[in-house]
N, C-alpha and C positions, 0 to 999 in steps of 0.2 A: 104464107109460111116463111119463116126467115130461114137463110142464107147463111151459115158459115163454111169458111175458109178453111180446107185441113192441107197445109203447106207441105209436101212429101220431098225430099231428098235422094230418092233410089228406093232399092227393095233387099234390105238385111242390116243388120245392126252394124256391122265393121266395115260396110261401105254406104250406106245410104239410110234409109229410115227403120227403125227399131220396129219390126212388122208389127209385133203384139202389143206396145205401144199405140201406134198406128189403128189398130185393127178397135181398140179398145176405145179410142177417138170416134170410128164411127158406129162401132152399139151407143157409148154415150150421147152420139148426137141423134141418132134413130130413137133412143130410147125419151129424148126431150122434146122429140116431135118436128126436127126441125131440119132441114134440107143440106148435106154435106157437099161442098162445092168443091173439089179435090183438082189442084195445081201440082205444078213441080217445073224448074224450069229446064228447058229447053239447051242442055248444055251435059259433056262427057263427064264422067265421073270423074274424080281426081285419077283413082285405079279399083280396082274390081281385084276385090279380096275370098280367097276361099276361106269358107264359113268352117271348115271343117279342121283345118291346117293351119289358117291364122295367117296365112301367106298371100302376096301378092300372084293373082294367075297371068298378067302381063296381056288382058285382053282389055278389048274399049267396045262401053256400053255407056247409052245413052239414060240421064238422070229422069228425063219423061219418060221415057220408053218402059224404063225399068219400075217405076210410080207408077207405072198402069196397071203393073201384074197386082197391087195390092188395092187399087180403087176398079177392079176390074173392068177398065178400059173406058171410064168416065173420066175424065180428067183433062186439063187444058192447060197449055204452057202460062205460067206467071203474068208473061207478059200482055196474054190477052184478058187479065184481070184486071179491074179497077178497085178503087174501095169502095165507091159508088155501086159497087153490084154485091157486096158483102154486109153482114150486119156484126163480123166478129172474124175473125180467125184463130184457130187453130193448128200449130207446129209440135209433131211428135219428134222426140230425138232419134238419138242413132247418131253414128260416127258422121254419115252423109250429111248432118246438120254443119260439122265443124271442118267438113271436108269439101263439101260439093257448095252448100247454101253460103259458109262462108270460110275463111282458111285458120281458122282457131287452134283448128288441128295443131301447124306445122307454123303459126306463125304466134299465136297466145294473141293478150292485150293489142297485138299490134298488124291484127288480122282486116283483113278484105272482105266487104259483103257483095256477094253477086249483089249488082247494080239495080236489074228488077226485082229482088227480093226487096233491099233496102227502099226501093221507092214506096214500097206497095205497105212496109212496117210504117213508114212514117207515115204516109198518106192517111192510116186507118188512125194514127194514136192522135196527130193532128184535127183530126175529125172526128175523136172522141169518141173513137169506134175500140171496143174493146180487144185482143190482142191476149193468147192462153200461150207460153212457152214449157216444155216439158221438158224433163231430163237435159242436155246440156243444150237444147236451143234457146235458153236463154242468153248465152253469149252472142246468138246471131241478132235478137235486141238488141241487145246493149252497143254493141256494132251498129248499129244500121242509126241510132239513135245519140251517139258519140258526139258530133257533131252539131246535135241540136239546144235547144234551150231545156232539153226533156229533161227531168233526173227521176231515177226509178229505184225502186226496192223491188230486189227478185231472190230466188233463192236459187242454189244449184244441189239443194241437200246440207245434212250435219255432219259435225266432227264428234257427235255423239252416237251416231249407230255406225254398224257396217257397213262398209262400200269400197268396191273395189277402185275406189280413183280417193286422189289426193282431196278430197273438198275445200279443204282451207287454204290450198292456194289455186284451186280455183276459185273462189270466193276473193283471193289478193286481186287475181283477173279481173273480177269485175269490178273493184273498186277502183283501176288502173284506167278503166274508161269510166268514170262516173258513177257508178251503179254502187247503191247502200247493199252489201249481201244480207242474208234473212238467213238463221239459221231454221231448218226445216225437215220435220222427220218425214218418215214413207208414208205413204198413205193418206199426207195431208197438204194444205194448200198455202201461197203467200200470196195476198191481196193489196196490189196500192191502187187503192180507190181513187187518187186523183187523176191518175192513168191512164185506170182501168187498163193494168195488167197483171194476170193469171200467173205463176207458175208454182210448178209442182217437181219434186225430186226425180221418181217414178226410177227405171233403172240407175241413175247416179248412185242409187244404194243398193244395197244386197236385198235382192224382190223375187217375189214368186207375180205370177200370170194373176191372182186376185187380188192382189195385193197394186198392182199396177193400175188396174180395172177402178179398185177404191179411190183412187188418186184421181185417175181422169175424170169417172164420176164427177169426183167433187168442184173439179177444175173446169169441166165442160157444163156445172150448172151456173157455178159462178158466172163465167162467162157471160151465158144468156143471160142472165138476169142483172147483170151489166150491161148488154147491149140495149 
């Protein structure tokens, strides 16, 4: 049975992994028949946002600890991954991508990859191991990948549907590290095959719960069948 990688950030969309996102990761990957290996690494959240308020609640919680409540307590810190034990990975967004995995958030183009995440992207795309980013974890690519001789096409969504974030300059983002942006509506996929890397808009636009579900679908078949 193969192996893939579902990279988590925490547990809620305004601090760490967008659950239903996440959650949609692994019916797709159950539904392919194929073994969900669920990390997160080993480090505090930026801050811990109430979901309900929109506000910072001034407590500290741990980014594994927190990735557990949604892999229900399967899951291992990044760091005791290799790419040697993965046939693909998988990163659901959420704030926690741009927050915790790398600092996008608060710094854009000119952000920080946690160190074992970054090893663990390169490791896989170097070794032709496929690699699926969703909603804005594609910036944590493109980051981690800044550096190298890589150059990729991804998408973060279009300036043709609804979305509640700016996409065209997120899109300048990624072109600020390298990265050709793909314009890309809900529900469907950007593929650079020489890569082999995945991404899909998913909440970056205005989405319902099936609608999400549609996308990872498509993005967790691709995958496998790139790996």
């Amino acid at each position: 049975m193969k192996k893939i990688g579902v990279l988590l950030s925490g547990c809620g969309v305004y601090d760490g992994s967008e659950i239903q996102e996440a959650v949609s990761v692994l019916i797709a990957l159950d539904e392919l028949g194929v073994e969900a290996v669920c990390m997160a690494p080993a480090m505090q959240h930026h801050h811990v946002m109430d979901h309900i308020k929109g506000e910072e609640m001034g407590e500290k919680r741990d980014v594994l600890v927190e990735s557990a409540r949604i892999a229900r307590g399967a899951i291992s810190p990044v760091a005791d991954v290799v790419a040697g034990d993965l046939d693909g990975l998988v990163m659901p967004g959420g704030f926690g991508a741009a927050k915790n995995l790398c600092t996008w958030a608060f710094d854009g183009p000119e952000a920080n990859v946690h160190p074992e995440v970054a090893e663990l992207i390169r490791e896989l795309v170097v070794t032709g191991k496929p690699v699926a980013a969703l909603c804005i974890a594609p910036v944590v690519v493109a980051k981690a990948l800044q550096e190298t001789d890589v150059r990729v096409k991804m998408t973060l969504g279009t300036t043709q549907g609804e979305s509640p974030y700016d996409v065209a300059s997120f899109h300048e983002g990624l072109k600020a590290t390298g990265v050709t942006p793909v314009e890309c509506p809900l529900g469907d996929i950007v593929v650079d095959e020489e890569n082999r890397i995945v991404t899909s808009p998913c909440y970056m636009m205005d989405a319902s719960p099936a609608r999400i579900l549609e996308g990872v679908r498509k993005a967790c078949a691709k995958l496998l069948e790139l790996s």
